[in-house]
Every structure is written in structure tokens, then in C-alpha cells.
N, C-alpha and C positions, 0 to 999 in steps of 0.2 A: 482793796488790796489785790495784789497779782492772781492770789486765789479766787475771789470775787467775779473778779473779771473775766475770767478764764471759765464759771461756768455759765455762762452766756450762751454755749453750747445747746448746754441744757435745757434751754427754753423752748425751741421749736418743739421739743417733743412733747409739752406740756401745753405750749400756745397757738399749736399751726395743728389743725387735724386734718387741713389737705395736704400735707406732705407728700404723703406715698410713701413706695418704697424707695429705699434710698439707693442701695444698689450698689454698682459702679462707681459712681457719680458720687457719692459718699465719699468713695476709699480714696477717688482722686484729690479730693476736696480737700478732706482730712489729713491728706500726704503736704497737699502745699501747703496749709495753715498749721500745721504742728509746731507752733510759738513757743513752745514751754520747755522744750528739751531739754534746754540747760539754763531754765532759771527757774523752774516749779513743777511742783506734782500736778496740776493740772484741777478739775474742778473732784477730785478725790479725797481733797482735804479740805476743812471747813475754815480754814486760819486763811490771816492775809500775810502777816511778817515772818511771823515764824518759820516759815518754812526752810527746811534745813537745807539745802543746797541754798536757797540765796544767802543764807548765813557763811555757807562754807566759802560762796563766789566774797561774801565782803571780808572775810579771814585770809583771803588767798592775797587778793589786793595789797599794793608796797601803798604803803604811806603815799608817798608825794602823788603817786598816780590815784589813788584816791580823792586829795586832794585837788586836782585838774580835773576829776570825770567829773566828781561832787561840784564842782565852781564854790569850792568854799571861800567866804567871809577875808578878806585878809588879816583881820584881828585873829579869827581862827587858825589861819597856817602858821600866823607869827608868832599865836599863842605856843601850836602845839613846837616849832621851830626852834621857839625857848631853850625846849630841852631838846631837841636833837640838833642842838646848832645851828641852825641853817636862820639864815636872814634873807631868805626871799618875802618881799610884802609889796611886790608888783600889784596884787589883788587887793580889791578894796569891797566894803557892803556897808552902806551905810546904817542896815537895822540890827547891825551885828553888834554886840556885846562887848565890852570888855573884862566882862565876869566869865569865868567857866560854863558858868551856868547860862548868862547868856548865851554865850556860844553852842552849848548844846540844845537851847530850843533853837536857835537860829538855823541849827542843821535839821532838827526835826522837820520844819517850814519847806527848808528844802526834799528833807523826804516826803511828806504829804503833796506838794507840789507836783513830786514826780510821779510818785502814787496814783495822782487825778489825773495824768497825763498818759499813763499807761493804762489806769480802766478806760479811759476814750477810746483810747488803738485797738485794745484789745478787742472790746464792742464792735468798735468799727469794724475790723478785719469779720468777727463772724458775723455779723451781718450781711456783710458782703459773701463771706462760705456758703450764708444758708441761702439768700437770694439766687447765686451762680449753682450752688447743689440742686434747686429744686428745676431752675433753667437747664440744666445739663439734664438732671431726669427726663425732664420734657424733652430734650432733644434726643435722647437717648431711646425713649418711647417713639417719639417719631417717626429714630432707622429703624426701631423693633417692627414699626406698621409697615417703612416701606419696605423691608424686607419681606412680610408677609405677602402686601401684596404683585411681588415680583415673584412670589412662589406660587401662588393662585396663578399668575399670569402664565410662569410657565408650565403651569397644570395645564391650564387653557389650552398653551401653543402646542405641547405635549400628547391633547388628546386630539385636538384637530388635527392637527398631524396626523398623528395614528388613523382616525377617520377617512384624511384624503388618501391616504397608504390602503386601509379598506377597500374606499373607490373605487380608486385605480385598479385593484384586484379584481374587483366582481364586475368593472366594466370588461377589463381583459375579458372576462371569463363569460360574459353575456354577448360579446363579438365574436369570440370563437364559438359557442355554443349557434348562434345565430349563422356562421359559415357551415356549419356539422348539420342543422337541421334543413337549412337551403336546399345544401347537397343530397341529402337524404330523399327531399321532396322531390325534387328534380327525378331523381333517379325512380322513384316511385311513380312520380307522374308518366315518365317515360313508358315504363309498364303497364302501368292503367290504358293508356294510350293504344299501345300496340294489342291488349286485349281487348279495347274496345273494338277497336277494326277487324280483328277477326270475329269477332260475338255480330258485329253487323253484317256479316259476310255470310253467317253461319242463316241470322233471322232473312236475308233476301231468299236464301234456298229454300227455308221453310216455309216465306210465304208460298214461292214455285208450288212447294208440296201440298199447301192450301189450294190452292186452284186448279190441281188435277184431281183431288178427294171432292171436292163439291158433290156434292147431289144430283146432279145434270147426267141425262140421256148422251149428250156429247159436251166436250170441255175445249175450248180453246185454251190449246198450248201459249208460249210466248212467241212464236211467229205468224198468230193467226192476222196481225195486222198487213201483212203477207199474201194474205188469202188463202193461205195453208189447210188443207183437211183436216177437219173437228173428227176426231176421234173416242171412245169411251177408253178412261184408265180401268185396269185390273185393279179390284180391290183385296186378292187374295196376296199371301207372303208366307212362305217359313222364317218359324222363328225357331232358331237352333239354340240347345243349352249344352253347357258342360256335363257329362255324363254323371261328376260327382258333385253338382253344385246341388243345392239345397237353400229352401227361405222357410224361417220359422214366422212370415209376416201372412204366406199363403201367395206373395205377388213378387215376381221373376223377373227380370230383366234379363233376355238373351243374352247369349254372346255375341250373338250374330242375327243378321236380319236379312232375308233373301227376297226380292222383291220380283213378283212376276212380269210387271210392267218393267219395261227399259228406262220408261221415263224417270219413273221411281228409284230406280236402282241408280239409273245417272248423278239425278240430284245427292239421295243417301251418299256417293262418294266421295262430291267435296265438300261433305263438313267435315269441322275439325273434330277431332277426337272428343270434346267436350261436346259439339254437336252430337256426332253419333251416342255416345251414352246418354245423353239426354233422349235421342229417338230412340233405344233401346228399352230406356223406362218408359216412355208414353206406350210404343205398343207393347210392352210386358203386362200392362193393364187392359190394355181392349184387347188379347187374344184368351182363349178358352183353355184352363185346366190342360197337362200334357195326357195324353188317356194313355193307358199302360201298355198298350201293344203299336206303341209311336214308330215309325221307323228311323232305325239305325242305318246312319252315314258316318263315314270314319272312325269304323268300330274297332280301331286300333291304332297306335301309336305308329308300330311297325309300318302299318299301310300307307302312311303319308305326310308322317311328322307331325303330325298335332293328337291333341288330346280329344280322347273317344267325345263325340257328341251328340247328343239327339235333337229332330229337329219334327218340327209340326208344321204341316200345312195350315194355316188359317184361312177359315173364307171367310171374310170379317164385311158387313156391307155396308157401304161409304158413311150413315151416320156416323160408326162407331168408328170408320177409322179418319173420316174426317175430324170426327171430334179426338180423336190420339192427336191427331195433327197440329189442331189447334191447340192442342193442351204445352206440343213442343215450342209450337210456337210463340207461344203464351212464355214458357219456360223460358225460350231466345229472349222475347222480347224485355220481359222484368231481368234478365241477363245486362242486356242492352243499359237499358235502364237502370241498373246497378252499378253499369260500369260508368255510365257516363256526373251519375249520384255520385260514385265514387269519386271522381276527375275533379268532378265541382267541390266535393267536398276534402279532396285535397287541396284543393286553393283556398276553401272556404278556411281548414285549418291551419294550412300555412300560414295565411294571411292574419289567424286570429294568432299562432305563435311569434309569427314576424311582429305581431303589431305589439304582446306581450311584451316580446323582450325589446322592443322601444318606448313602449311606455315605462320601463324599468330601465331604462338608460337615460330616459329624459327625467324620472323619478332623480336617482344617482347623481346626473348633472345641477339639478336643482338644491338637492340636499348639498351639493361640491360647495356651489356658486354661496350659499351660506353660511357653510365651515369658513369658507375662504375670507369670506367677510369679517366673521371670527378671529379668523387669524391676520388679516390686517388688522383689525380694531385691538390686538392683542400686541402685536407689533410695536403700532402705535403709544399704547399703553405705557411699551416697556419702553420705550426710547424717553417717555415722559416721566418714569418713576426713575429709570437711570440718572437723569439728570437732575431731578429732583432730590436721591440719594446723594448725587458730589456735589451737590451743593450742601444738603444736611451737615453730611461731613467735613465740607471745607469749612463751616460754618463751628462744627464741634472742634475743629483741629483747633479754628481763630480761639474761642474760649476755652478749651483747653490751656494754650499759651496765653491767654487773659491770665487764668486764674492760677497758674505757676509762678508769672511772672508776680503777681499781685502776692500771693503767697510770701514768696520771698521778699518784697515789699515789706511786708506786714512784718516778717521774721527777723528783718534786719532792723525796723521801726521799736520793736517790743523788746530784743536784745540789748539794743541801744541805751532806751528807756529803764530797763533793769538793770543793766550797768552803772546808770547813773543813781538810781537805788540802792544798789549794793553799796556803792564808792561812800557816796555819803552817811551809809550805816557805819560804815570801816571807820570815819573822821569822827563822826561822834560817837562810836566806841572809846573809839581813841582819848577824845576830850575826856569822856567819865571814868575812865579807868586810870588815868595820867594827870588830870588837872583838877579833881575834885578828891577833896579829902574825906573820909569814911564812905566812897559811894563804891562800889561792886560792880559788877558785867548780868549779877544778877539781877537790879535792880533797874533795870531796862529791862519795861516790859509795854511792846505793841500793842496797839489796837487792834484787836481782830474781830474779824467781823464773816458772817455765815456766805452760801452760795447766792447769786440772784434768784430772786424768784419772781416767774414773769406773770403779768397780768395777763387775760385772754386777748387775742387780739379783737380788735373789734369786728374785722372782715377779714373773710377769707381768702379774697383776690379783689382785684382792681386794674381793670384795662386800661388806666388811664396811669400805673406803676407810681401810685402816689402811699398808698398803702392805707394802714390805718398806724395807730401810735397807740406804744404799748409802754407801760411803767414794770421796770425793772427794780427790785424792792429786797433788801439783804437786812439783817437784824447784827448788833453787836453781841458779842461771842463773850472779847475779855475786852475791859474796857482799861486803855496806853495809863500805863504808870507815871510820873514825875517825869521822867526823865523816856519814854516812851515815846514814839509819833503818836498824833492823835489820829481819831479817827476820820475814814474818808465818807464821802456823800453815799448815804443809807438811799439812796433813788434814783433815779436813771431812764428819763425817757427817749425810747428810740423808735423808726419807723419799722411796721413790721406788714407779712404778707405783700411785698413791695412786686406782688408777677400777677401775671395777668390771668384772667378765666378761665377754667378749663371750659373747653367747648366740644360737647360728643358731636361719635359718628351719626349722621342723617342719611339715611336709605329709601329710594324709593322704593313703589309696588312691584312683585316680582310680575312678571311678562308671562304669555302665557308658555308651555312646554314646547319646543320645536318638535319637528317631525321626527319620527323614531329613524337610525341610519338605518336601520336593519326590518324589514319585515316580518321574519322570524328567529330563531337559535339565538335571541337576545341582543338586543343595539342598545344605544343608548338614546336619552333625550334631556333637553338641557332647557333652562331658563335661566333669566336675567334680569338686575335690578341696577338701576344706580347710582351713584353716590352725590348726594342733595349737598351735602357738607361733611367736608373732610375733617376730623378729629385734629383740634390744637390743644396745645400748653399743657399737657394731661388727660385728654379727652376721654373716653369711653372709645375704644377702638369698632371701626367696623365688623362688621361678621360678612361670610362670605358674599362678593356680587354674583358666582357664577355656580346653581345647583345641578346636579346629574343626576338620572335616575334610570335603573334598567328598565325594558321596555322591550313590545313582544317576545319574552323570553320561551313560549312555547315552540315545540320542534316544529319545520321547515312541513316534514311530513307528519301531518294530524288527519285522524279518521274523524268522519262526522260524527255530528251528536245529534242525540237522536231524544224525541219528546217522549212522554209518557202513553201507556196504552189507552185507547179508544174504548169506550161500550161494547159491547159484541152487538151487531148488529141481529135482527131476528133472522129467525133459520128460513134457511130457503126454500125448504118443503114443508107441507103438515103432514105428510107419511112418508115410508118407503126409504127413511133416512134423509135429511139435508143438510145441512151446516150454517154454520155463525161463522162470521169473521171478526177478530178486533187487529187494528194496527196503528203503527207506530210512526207519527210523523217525522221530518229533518227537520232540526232547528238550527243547523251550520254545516253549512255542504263539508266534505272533505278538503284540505288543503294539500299541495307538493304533492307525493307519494302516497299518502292515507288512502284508506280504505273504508268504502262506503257499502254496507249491503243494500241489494236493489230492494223494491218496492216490495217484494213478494219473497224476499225471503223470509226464513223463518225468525230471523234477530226483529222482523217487522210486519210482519203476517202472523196469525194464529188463529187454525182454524180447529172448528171440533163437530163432531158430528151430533144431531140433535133430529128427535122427532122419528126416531130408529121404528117404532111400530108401523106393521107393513097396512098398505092402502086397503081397500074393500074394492077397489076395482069400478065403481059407478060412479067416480066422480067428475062435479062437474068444476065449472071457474064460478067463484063466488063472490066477486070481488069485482070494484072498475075498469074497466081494462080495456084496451083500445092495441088491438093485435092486428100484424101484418103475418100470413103467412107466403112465403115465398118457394115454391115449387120449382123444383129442377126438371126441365123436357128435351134436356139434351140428345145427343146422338147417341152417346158410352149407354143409354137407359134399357136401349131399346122399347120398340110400342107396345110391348106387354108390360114393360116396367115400368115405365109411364102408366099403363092405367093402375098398376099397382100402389103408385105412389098417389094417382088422382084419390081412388078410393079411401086410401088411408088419410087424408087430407081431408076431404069429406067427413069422414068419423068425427076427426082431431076438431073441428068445426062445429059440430054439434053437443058438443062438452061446452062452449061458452053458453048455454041459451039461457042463462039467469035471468029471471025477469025484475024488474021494478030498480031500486039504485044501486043494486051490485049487476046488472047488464054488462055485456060487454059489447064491443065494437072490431069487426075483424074486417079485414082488409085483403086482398091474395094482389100478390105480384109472381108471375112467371118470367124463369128465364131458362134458358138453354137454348135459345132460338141465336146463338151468337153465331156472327158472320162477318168477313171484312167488308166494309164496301172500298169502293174505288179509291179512296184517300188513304186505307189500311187504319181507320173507324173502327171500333166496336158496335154492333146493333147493342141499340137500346133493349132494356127488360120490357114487358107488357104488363101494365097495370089492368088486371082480368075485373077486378071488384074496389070503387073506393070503400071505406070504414062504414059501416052500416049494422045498425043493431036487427036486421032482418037476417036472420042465420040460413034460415032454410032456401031465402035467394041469392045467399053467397054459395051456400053447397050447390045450388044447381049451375052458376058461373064455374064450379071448378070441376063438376060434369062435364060438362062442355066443353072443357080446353084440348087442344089438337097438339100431338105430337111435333116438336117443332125442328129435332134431330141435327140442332145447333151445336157447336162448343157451349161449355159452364163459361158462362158469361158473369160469375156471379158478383162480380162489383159493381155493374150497373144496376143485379137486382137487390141490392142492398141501398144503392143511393135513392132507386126508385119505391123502393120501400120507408126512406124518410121522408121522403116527400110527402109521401103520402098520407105520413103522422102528422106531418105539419098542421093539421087540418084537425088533429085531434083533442080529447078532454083535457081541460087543466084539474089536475088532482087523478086522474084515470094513468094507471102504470103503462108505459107505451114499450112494448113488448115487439121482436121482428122473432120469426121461427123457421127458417131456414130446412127443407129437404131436399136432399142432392144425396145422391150415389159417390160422390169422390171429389176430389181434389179440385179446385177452380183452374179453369184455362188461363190466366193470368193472376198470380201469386201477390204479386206486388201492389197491382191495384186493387184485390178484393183487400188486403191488409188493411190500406190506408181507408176503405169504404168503410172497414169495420170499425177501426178508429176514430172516424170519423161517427159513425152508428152510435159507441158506447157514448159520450157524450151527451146523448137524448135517450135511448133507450136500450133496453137488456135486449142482448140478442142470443139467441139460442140453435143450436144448428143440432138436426134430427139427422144421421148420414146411413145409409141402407146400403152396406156395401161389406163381403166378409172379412175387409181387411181398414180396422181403425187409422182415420186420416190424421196425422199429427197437425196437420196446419189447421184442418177446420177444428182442433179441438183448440186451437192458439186462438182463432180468431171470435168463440164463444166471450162471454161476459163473464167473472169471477161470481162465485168457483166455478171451474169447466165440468167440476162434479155434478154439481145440478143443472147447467147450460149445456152440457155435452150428452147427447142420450145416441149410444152405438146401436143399431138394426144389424142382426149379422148376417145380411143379403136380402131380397126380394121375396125368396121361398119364408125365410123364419116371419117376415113381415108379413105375408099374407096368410100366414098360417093362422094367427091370431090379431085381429086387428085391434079390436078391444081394447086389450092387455098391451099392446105396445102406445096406444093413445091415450091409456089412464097414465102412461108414465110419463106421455110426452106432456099432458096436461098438465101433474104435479108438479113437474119440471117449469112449465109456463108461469103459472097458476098460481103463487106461492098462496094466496086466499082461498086456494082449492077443498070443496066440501063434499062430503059423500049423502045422496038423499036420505039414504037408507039407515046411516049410523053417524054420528057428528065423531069425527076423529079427534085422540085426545092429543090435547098440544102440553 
């Protein structure tokens, strides 16, 4: 019955467990197929006849129109005509009765008839909802996918975008930064430039001033090629100070410097002002103490305009003012030499920032050239899902109007068929109520019969939209009276799952992460996968193709990091105090702006003092040891100091005499013997003694050495003191020890000798002079605590030899032992 049929509905929820969700696609469904509006409750009720609006639709119905929807019998209309007068019998039925009673099975026939014809439609129609529901889901999921991925896409376009917007910004900003540091350079270079040529201007005078200080009975001037008279220069000068000046160093630099010779006085006045102060330090070192009864010149302001000052005669003799000389020289030239270091190494860093920020523009363009590709390939994409989408939907519109239009197909199909249901109930109402004697309205009673109940289907999909077949099975309820329709067919097979596979999303492997945009303050980086097979008919949807992830998020400017501390290494003396070092390596330089402490500071240095109990005074070297020492016989020494330092050097020499496998091996190199020659050369050091474990024939080798009243040459006696190691123990400590009165004639090259020196061995420098030399304690070996040993002049050094050689010993020596008492460590 009508009810039966109707809930057919019902089945996919019980027979299809790939449904899904119904959705949308439901309500649309359900909106065209709603058949029953006005002719059944729908599958709510368990009946098939009964139901009360079709009852009320065959109550409503006139007579004769009953008869025409019904196609009743023409025995039946002539019957029922009888009594309503009418002699229409146009209609004829050959199985029809001429009894009452046949007449009303004849119409029953008819109703059951119509009955089977309307569970067909009814069937049919939702079979067709549930097919077109589940196909609408599917396509409904499929704009849900390509919407998704037209939103990924334009996440994509959105962030590369933004990316080439980045770009462009930091390219802008790496062009102009790259015209700002040009400019800069340029104008720097400019100035390096111009003080180079005056620094060169300044060292040709001081060589001049080299060549009249010589040593020599008579000197050729610059026009001796001339044949000009050779004359001797005055080596004597006042040196004049401010009346209120004061050094708590012990060592003055005039204000002024008076020269007796002309020649002298010539040259002194075309250096530059950096020249002059640099001649004003060199000879404030080679002149003597002011004595207290100096004579006063411009003993007042009032007298002459300037400020009171005192001036000193020096009679200084050409050693020592050669050797000033040289020291200026020395000063011009590591000048020179700095400035021209400087020039080079403005281009060196230009060229290394120039080439930075192109390799960071070439970096930029490279990361562009990528995005960009990106954003084609994303472009592309979209142009591809766009079309994809209207077609989707031109596709949902088409079945859309499919299934409205089939809808109402259906609606008008079922209406139809229930009318003729109704009509026919109306005529044989009519017959039992009017033509049969004792029968009642009550005694018409339908067959009714329960809901479908569906069997499982067999499959779940089929690509090939054949389906599988399902049995559709309803039980009887009340079973039709006498005069009742009979009952309809208790079974029903129809095709069911009639769509096709769902088929999930397939993804390839993700790619590996691209380059980060950003270096640091956080960029992005991205990877990619793609799609093997696109999700059909229900599929399992893709997950995303395109991952992000932040990337060096750390600041632009980061300080180093720094490793863990070191051992303490052993202390550097066994008396008298020496120290331990432990430090701290770099395991990631600084970046941008960060900040990195040097080697020797305390975030990375840690030093502490050790082995504080004081010496005994007779100790010797105990230990392997393969020693250079190198002697200063400059001109600043004078030949008394000289032999002072000889003697003490001697001493210092007789402290290694260990015998058997703690021997040591000493070596002597002098210098001071410095001079230009003709090319403006350094003279070489003199190697006095190679390494030799005969102690007492090296002491007498530095007996023997002659005053050589040179400039401090002392970078050649440093190189030529590795040399000299070259040659020496492996496992034996290779040790250089340095005595000199003051400062080196050229700064720049003993620095780089010394550097050169640590490398291979500890160098230590002894300096006999009452005022501490900051460079020679720079150019000592770590810590300068125990490589730095101060003399405070010649007097305090010869006062005691001993005692200033057990120190320089301990100092050397670190395996250093006392005969007499073993020191405790």
C-alpha cells in the first residue's frame, strides 16, 4: 500500500553504510520527491488503506467523477445509475459482475491493480532520490575540496606575495646601504691617502736625520754627490719643557727641541706636527734627567708671550742620539706602514662588505626567482581549479534541474495513481453501502500491511553503476475483510548502491624544506608534495600540498657562544708566585651587532696566582730546555751598559748548567747593531753562539761581544733567534729571553716577529730601563706576569746580579730547582 511504499526511504539508512552525510543534498532531494503531501502520512504509519486523508480524498470525490478516474465496470456505473437515474453504459468490463457483490470485488481488482502500480513509482522514484542524493553529496564534497584547495592556493599566492614584497624591501635596502658604505669608503680612503703622503714626507726627513747622527768622523750630507765638504754634525740639543709640566712615568717629551747643528734644526722643521711629537718622544728618552739648577729661559709669560719654560743642554753622543733617531724613524716608518695597511685594508674591507651585500642580493634574487615560480605554478593552479569549480557546478546546476524536474515527474506520477485509488474506493463504497443489503461502511476492512524492510545490500559501490539487488520484504498487519482489497506483494526487488567507488586522496613524499627568506628575526621555509590522485565519488579529501614553518628565528644581532672552561694549565713558576690559566673556547662567532669578548678577557681568561712561596735564591733550570738569549747593544745603552747587561747575561747562563737529561741548550743572539744600508734595509741580528750544552763556552762568547751602538733592531733579533731553534730538541721547551733597555726602533715589525715567535716558543723579555715599556710587555708570551721581569735601570741591575737572574731564571725556567732546598709545589 501507499504506506509501504513510501517507506522505501527508509532503507538506505539501514542498507547503504556508505551514505555519508546527507547534508544539502538531502534537503534538496527530499524537497522534489515529497509525493505524499496530499495523499499519506508518509512511512509514519504502519497501514496501507487506511489512511485517513486518502479516505477523506475518496469522501470528497462526486460520484460520476469517481467513476471515470476509477475506469469502473459498466455493469457497475449502470448498477450504481439504477438508483441515481442516470443511464450512461458507454463503459463496459467483461470480468465484471452482475451481482453487487460482484461488482465490488471487480473494483477491489481495480484497487489492488492500482495499489501495485503505485508501490512501483513510489520505489522507483526513491531509488532514483537515493542514487541522485548520494551523487549530489559526491559533487557537493567535491566543491567543498575545490574550494579548499583554491584557499591553500591563495594562501600560497598570499604568502609569496608577501615574500616578493619582503624582497624588494631588503633589496631596496641592501642598494642603498651598499651607496652609503661606497661613500663612506671613498671618503676614508681619501684620507688614509693624504695621510699617507704626508707620513712619507715626514720618514724621507727622518731618514736625512739618520745620515747626519751616524757614527762617522765626517758625514756626507745630501749634496755630497756634488763634491761638497764632508763635515761632522753637532750632537748636542736643548731640550725645553713647560715649567708646570710633570710625568709620573719618569720619561718627558719636550715641548721643544733646539738643535745646535743647522742641519738638524733644518730638517726638525718640515715635519708635520705628528712628526715633531714623535721627535719630541724619541729624544725625551735619550736626554738625561732635568738637574735642579737647569737654566730658565722665558721666565715669564709677561716677557714674551708664552709659557715659563725650562730648557737643558744635552750633550748626548751620536750612539744614543742616533739610536733616538732611529727609534723616530722606526716610529715614521711602522707609521707608513700602517697607513699604507690601513689603505689596503680599506679596500680589503670594502671589497669584503661590497661583496657581502652582493652575495646577499644574489642570495634575494635567487630565493625571488623561486617564490616566483611559486607563484606561477600557483597561478596556474588557480586558473585550473577555477575551471574545474564551473564546471563542478555547471554540472550540480544540470542535476540539480535533473532531479526537480524528475521530482515533480514522480509527484504528478503518484498523485495521479492515488486518485485513481481513492476514486475507485469512492465506487465501491458506494456499491456496499447502496447495493448490498445488511452490509455496513464498517465492514470494509483493507489489507494492511507493515513498512519495507530492506535486505543488506550486497555491495557497496560499483564502477561499472550496475549495483547489487536488494529484497525489500513488509509483513501483513490486518488482513482485507469480505468485501476489503486484498493484499499487495509482501516482496520487492530493486537495484541498490547503483554509484560508483569512493576513491581517496593520493600524496606524494613531501620535498625537501626550501631556503629560509630570511637569515635571521625569523623567515619562513616551505615544502611540497603532490597530488598522485585526486579524491572521487566520496573520497577521503587531500590534506594540505604546501607546509610552512618558521625559520632562523633568532635576532639579526647574536653574541658568541662560548665552550666550556679548560684545565688550568700548570703554574708558571715553582716560586716567587706564578700563575695558571684555564680559558674558554668560541663555538659560534658573533653575528650582526653581537658582541663577542676577546681572547683574554676575563668572560674567557682565568687566571690565579700559585706557588706564592718565595725562591731561595740559587736556583738553577732543571728541566730540557733549548734557550735563545738575545742581547740588546744598542746606542740608547751606552758602553758601560752594555757591559752591564753582558755580565748579567753571563750570570743568567750559568743557571742552566744541569747535567745529564734535564741539560739545557742556550743559544745568544745580539742586536742593536741596527743600521740602514743603501736600499733603507734593516742590518741583520748576529748570531754570537748556536744551542750548545757547553755553558761555560757560551759565557765566554758573550764576554766577548763588542759594543755595537746601533738602533734596537729587535725584530730581526727575534726572527734570528728562531732560527736558531729551528735546530733544536723535540720534547725540550724552546724558550727566546730578550734584554734590551727600551722600546724597539720599529714597533710594527718586532710585533709581527713576536707573533710570529709565540707559535714555536715562549718568549720572555728582561728590560733594564727605570721606566716599564708597555709594548715590550705586549710583545711577552701569556701571562706577561711571569714573561715580563722590569730591571728598574742599570744601577739597581748591577747592584745585585744574582737576585735579579734567579728571577729571570724562575721566570724562564718553569722546571726551575733550588740545589740546596727542593721548593714545595
Amino acid at each position: 500500500g501507499v504506506g509501504g511504499a513510501a517507506a522505501v526511504g527508509g532503507a538506505r539508512a539501514s542498507g547503504d553504510a556508505n551514505a555519508g552525510d546527507r547534508g544539502d543534498a538531502v534537503a534538496e532531494v527530499s524537497a522534489a520527491f515529497a509525493v505524499f503531501d496530499d495523499v499519506s502520512a508518509g512511512s509514519r504509519r504502519p497501514t496501507f488503506s487506511l489512511d485517513e486523508r486518502l479516505k477523506q480524498k475518496a469522501a470528497d470525490i462526486d460520484l460520476e467523477t469517481a467513476l471515470r478516474d476509477a475506469n469502473a465496470p459498466p455493469q457497475v456505473a449502470a448498477m450504481l445509475h439504477s438508483r441515481h437515474n442516470r443511464s450512461d453504459s458507454s463503459r463496459h468490463d467483461d470480468d465484471a459482475a452482475q451481482s453487487p457483490e460482484a461488482g465490488v470485488q471487480s473494483m477491489n481488482k481495480i484497487i489492488a491493480r492500482a495499489q501495485e502500480r503505485l508501490d512501483h513509482k513510489v520505489i522507483e522514484c526513491k531509488q532514483f532520490a537515493q542514487r541522485t542524493e548520494r551523487t549530489m553529496g559526491q559533487m557537493r564534497q567535491a566543491l567543498a575540496l575545490l574550494g579548499e584547495q583554491l584557499a591553500n592556493n591563495a594562501w600560497i599566492m598570499n604568502t609569496a606575495t608577501g615574500a616578493i614584497s619582503d624582497f624588494s624591501s631588503r633589496t631596496q635596502a641592501l642598494k642603498e646601504r651598499e651607496l652609503e658604505e661606497k661613500l663612506a669608503y671613498q671618503q676614508a680612503k681619501q684620507l688614509d691617502a693624504s695621510q699617507l703622503e704626508q707620513r712619507q714626507k715626514d720618514l724621507k726627513e727622518a731618514e736625512a736625520m739618520l745620515d747626519l747622527t751616524a757614527c762617522k768622523s765626517m758625514l756626507l750630507d745630501r749634496g755630497a754627490a756634488s763634491g761638497e765638504v764632508r763635515r761632522a754634525t753637532s750632537t748636542s740639543f736643548e731640550a725645553c719643557f713647560a715649567e708646570a709640566a710633570s710625568s709620573d712615568s719618569g720619561t718627558l717629551a719636550p715641548a721643544e727641541i733646539r738643535f745646535s747643528d743647522a742641519r738638524l734644526a733644518g730638517v726638525a722643521r718640515t715635519l708635520s706636527q705628528e712628526g715633531q711629537a714623535l721627535l719630541r718622544l724619541a729624544l725625551g728618552s735619550a736626554q738625561t734627567p732635568i738637574p735642579s739648577n737647569a737654566t730658565k729661559v722665558a721666565t715669564s709669560v709677561e716677557d714674551n708671550g708664552k709659557l715659563a719654560q725650562k730648557c737643558v743642554e744635552v750633550q748626548s753622543g751620536c750612539g744614543a742620539l742616533h739610536d733616538a733617531f732611529a727609534s723616530l724613524w722606526g716610529d715614521l716608518k711602522d707609521l707608513v706602514d700602517e697607513s699604507r695597511a690601513k689603505l689596503h685594508q680599506d679596500d680589503v674591507d670594502w671589497a669584503g662588505r661590497r661583496d657581502s651585500i652582493h652575495s646577499q642580493l644574489e642570495a634575494l634574487t635567487a630565493q625571488q626567482g623561486l617564490v616566483q615560480t611559486d607563484i606561477a605554478q600557483a597561478t596556474m593552479a588557480k586558473a585550473s581549479l577555477l575551471k574545474a569549480q564551473e564546471a563542478k557546478r555547471a554540472e550540480n546546476a544540470a542535476l540539480s534541474q535533473m532531479v526537480r524536474a524528475t521530482g515533480v515527474s514522480c509527484k504528478a506520477a503518484v498523485q495521479h495513481i492515488a486518485s485513481e485509488v481513492a476514486a475507485a474506493m469512492r465506487v465501491r463504497n458506494e456499491l456496499v453501502s447502496t447495493k448490498m443489503a445488511g452490509a455496513k461502511a464498517s465492514d470494509i476492512v483493507d489489507c494492511a500491511v507493515s513498512d519495507w524492510t530492506p535486505s543488506p545490500c550486497p555491495v557497496p559501490c560499483d564502477d561499472t553503476l550496475k549495483g547489487g539487488e536488494q529484497v525489500l520484504r513488509r509483513d501483513i498487519v490486518v488482513r482485507g475483510s469480505r468485501w476489503g482489497a486484498p493484499c499487495p506483494k509482501l516482496e520487492y526487488k530493486v537495484q541498490c548502491n547503483q554509484v560508483k567507488c569512493p576513491v581517496d586522496c593520493k600524496l606524494g613524499p613531501w620535498s625537501a624544506f626550501s631556503a629560509c627568506t630570511r637569515d635571521c628575526d625569523g623567515g619562513l621555509q616551505t615544502r611540497k608534495r603532490v597530488q598522485l590522485q585526486k579524491p572521487m565519488f566520496g573520497g577521503q579529501s587531500c590534506d594540505a600540498l604546501l607546509e610552512a614553518r618558521a625559520c632562523n628565528t633568532g635576532a639579526c644581532d647574536q653574541d658568541c657562544k662560548l665552550g666550556g672552561w679548560t684545565n688550568f694549565t700548570r703554574c708558571s713558576r715553582v716560586c716567587g708566585t706564578g700563575y695558571r690559566e684555564r680559558r674558554r673556547g668560541m663555538l659560534a662567532p658573533a653575528r650582526g651587532g653581537g658582541q663577542c669578548p676577546s681572547k683574554d678577557d676575563g668572560q674567557r681568561l682565568q687566571m690565579e696566582a700559585c706557588n706564592k712561596q718565595p725562591c731561595v735564591g740559587d736556583e738553577i733550570c732543571a728541566q730540557p730546555m733549548d734557550l735563545v738569549i738575545a742581547i740588546d747593544g744598542s746606542g740608547s745603552l751606552t758602553e758601560e751598559g752594555f757591559e752591564v747587561m753582558k755580565t748579567f747575561a753571563a750570570k743568567l747562563v750559568k743557571r742552566f748548567r744541569a747535567s745529564g737529561p734535564k741539560k739545557a741548550k742556550v743559544g745568544v743572539v745580539q742586536f742593536g747593531n741596527g743600521r740602514l744600508d743603501k736600499d733603507r734595509v734593516v742590518a741583520d741580528a748576529i748570531l754570537v753562539s748556536d744551542l750548545s750544552e757547553n755553558i761555560e763556552d757560551v759565557s765566554r762568547k758573550i764576554s766577548g761581544m763588542s759594543w755595537r751602538k746601533g738602533f734596537t733592531n729587535l725584530a730581526q733579533a727575534l726572527l734570528k733567534a728562531r732560527n736558531a731553534l729551528l735546530g733544536g730538541r723535540t720534547g725540550a721547551e724552546h724558550v727566546v729571553v730578550v734584554l734590551t733597555d727600551g722600546r724597539p726602533s720599529f714597533k710594527t715589525q718586532a710585533r709581527q716577529a713576536a707573533d710570529g715567535l709565540h707559535g714555536s716558543a715562549r718568549l720572555m723579555v728582561v728590560q733594564v730601563h727605570e721606566v716599564e715599556e708597555a709594548v715590550l710587555k705586549s710583545f711577552a708570551s701569556a701571562p706577561w706576569q711571569t714573561n715580563y721581569l722590569h730591571v728598574p735601570g742599570k744601577d739597581a741591575l748591577k747592584s745585585d746580579y744574582d737576585a735579579w737572574a734567579a728571577q729571570a731564571l724562575v721566570g724562564a725556567c718553569p722546571g726551575a730547582a733550588s740545589p740546596s732546598k727542593k721548593p714545595s709545589l
